[in-house]
N, C-alpha and C positions, 0 to 999 in steps of 0.2 A: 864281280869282285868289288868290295869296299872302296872307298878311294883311299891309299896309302896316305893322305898326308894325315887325316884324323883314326884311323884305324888301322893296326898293326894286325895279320893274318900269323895264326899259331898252326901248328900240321906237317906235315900231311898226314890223315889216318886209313887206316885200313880198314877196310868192310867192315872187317870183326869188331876191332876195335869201336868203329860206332856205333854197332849195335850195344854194345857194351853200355856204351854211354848214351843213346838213348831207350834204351831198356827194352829194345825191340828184338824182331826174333830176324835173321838171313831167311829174304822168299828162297823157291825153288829156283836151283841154277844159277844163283847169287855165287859170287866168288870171292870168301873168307878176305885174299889178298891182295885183292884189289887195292888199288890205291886212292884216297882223294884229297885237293888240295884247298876245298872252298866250297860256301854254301851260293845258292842262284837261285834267283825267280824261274819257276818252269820255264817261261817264254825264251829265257837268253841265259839258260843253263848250258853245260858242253861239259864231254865228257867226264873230264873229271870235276866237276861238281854237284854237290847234294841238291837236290831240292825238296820238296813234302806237299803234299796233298791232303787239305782238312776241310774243305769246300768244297760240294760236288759240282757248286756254279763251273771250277776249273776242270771237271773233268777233261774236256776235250781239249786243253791246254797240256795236260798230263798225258794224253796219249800220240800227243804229235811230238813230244819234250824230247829234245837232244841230253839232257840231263842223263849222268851215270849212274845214276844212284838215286833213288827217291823213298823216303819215307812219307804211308801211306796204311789206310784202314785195307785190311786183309777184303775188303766187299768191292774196293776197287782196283784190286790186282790186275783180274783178267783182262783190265782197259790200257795195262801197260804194253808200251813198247818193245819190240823186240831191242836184245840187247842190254835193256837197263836192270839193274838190280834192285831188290826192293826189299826195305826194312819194316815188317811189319808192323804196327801199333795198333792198339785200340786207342789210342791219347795223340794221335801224328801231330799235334800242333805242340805237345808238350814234349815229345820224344825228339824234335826240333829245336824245338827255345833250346832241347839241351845240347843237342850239336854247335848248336851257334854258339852255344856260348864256349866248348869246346874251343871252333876256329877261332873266337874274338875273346881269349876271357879280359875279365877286368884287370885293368892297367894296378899295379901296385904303388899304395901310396908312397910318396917320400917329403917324409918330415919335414916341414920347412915354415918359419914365421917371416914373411914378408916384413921388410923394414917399417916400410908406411903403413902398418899395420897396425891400430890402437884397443892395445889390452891394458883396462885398467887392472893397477896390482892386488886388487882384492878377487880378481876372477882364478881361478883355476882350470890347469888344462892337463885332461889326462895325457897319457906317453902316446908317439907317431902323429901326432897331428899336423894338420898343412892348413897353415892361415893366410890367403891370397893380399895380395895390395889393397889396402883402404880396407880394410873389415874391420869392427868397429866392436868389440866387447868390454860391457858394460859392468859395472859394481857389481861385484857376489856371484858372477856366471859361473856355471860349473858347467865343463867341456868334457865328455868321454873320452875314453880312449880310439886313437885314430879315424876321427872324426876329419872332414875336410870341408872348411868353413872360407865361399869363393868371396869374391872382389867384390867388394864394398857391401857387402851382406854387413848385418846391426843385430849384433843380439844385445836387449837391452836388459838393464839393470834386474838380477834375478831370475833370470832365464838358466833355464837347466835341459842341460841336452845330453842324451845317452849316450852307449860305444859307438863306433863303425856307423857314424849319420853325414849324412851327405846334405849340405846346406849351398846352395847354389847361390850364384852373384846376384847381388841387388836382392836379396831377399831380405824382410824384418821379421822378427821377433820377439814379442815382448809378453808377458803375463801368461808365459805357457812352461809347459813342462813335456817335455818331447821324450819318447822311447827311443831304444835302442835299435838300430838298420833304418832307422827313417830316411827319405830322400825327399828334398824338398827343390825342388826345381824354379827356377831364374823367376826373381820376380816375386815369388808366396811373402802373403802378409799373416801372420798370425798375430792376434791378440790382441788388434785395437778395438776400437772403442765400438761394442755395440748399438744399433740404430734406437734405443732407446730413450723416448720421447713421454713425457704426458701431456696430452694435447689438452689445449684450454682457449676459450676466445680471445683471453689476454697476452695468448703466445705463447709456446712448445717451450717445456721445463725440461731440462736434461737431468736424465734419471742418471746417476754413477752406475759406473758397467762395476762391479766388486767381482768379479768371477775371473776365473783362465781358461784356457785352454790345455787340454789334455791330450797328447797323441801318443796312443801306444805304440808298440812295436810292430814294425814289417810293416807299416804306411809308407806312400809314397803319395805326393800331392804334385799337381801337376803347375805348370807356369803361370802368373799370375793370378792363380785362384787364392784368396779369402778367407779366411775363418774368424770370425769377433769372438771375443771372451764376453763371458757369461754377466748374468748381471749382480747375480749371486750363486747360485748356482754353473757349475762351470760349463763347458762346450767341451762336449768329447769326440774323439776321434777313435773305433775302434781298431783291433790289432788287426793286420792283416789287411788293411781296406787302401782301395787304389783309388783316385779324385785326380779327373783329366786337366785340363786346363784350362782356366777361365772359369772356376766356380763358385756360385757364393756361398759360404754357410754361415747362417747368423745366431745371436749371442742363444744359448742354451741347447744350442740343439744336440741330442746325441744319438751319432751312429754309430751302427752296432760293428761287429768285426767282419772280415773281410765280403765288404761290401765293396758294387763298383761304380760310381759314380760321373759321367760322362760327362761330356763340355758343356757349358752356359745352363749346367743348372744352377735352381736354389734353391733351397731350402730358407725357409721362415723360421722365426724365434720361437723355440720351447718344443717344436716337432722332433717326434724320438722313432727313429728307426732301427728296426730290428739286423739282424744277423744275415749274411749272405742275401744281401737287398740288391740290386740292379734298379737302376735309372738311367733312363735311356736323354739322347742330346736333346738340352734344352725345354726338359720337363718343368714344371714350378711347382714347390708344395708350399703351400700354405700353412701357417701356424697353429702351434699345439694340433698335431696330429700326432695319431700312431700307425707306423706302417709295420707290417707284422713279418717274423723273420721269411725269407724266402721268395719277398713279394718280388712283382718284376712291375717297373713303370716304364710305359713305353715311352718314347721322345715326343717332344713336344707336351707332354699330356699337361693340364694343369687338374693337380690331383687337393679338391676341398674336403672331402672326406677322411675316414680313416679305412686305411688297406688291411684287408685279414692275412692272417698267417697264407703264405704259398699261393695269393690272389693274385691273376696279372689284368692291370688299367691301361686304359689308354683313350686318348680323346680330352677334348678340354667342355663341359669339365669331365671328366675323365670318371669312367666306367669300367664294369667288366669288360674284358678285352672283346670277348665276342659279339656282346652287343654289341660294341663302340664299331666290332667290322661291317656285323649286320648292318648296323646304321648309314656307313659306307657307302654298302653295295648299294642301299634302296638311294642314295643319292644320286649314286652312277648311273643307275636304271634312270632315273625319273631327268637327270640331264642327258641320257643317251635319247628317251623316248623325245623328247623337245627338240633337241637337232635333227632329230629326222620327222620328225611333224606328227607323232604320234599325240 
């Protein structure tokens, strides 16, 4: 179970009822009325709570599981427990997220402008919003409707932020124009000043960044990651795309829509990624590239090339994935053969 002091448990549901809500079908001998009060990791599930199987690493976790209930790919039924009920899915990890959010939904905003809170009088704030202590809104901001903007977050001069966005404490913002359901988590900096330099013997000339920042709708960016505005051209964000925590993006670069973006990467100035991209932790791309929709970059890789449509890389510098494993192997081979005197 959650810990009570920061999450409140909604429920209890019946069998039925979650299948309902996770769009799945009652296994065989599953009981409609069954009752359940909470979701659990397999390992320290008990009876009445859910758990789900979407990793077959956990199989054998699943089949020893005191859990009552578990949602689960219909291919790994027959490894269930006796006893336990089983919702079937083809999507168990998405048929899940909806449970949980079932047990845990989100908390309902309440309206509220913190005293210490400084809003200059030319900004606008749509209706239901909650402005934390110390947040800091600037000349000409335009504020959605039911946005909730945390403690000591800065949205500066001209920033424009859609409905229902989630702006987290200590975050900046400045020279961007944010969509609507964004969530921007503790820390995010959008819109300063691109690494833009002309290098010369006589000493690095700072180019002006003239560009913003664009993030469409249903972004989510994670805790202290980055984005520089454009230099003229702006820096887009597209809709739908997820950015872990800790990563950089620098001034022009634009990614495509829901793409997912994992910790400690970066991306370089002017590189344009396409649609439904994956980048794995701590990848680097290099500047003015084109990575093509669907590509996948595995972690670590540092990718100089451009990636075709549906290509997956990986390796620094980073190749087709298969060679990059080929490559691997013949290494592992040739250090296995040397430790044993081959």
């Amino acid at each position: 179970m959650a810990d009570p002091r920061f999450f409140s448990v909604a429920g209890p549901f019946t069998l039925r009822e979650l299948a309902e809500i996770a769009r799945a079908e009652i296994g065989e001998g599953g009981n409609p009325v069954a009752v359940y009060s909470d979701v659990a990791p397999l390992s320290t599930a008990g009876s009445e709570h859910v758990g789900f199987l979407d990793n077959k690493r956990y199989v054998a976790a699943f089949a020893t599981s005191g859990a009552g209930a578990c949602v689960v790919h219909p291919v790994h039924a027959p490894k269930a427990p006796a006893g336990m009920s089983l919702l079937l899915s083809q999507q168990p990890y998405h048929s899940f997220a909806r449970i949980s959010r079932a047990f845990y939904p989100e908390v309902p905003l309440t309206p509220e402008i913190a005293p210490s809170a400084t809003i200059d009088p030319t900004a606008t704030l749509g209706i239901g919003c909650r402005i934390e202590a110390g947040a800091v809104i600037g000349q000409r901001v335009e504020v959605g409707r039911h946005c909730h903007i945390g403690a000591n977050a800065v949205l500066s001069d001209g920033v424009v932020l859609g409905d229902d966005c989630i702006v987290g404490p200590a975050v900046s913002l400045a020279f961007c124009i944010i969509g609507n359901r964004v969530i921007l988590h503790a820390g995010v900096r959008i819109g300063q000043d691109g690494f833009g330099f002309a290098l010369g013997r006589e000493g690095h000339q700072k180019v002006p960044q003239l560009g913003r920042v664009i993030v469409e709708e249903d972004v989510e960016i994670g805790a202290n990651t980055t984005v520089d505005r454009g230099t003229g051209p702006d820096t887009v964000i597209g809709a739908g795309t997820k950015i872990d925590n800790l990563v950089q993006i620098a001034h022009n670069v634009h990614l495509g829509r829901n793409c997912v973006v994992v910790s400690q990467v970066g991306i370089s100035g002017s590189t344009r990624v396409g649609d439904f991209v994956m980048i794995g932790g701590q990848a680097g791309l290099t500047g003015h590239l084109d990575v093509g929709n669907g590509a996948r970059i595995a972690a670590q890789s540092g990718v100089m090339r451009d990636v075709k449509h549906g290509d997956a890389v990986g390796g620094s510098p980073a190749m087709p994935k298969r060679e990059w494993l080929r490559g691997v192997a013949v290494i592992e081979r040739m250090a296995r053969k040397k430790r044993e005197g081959g």
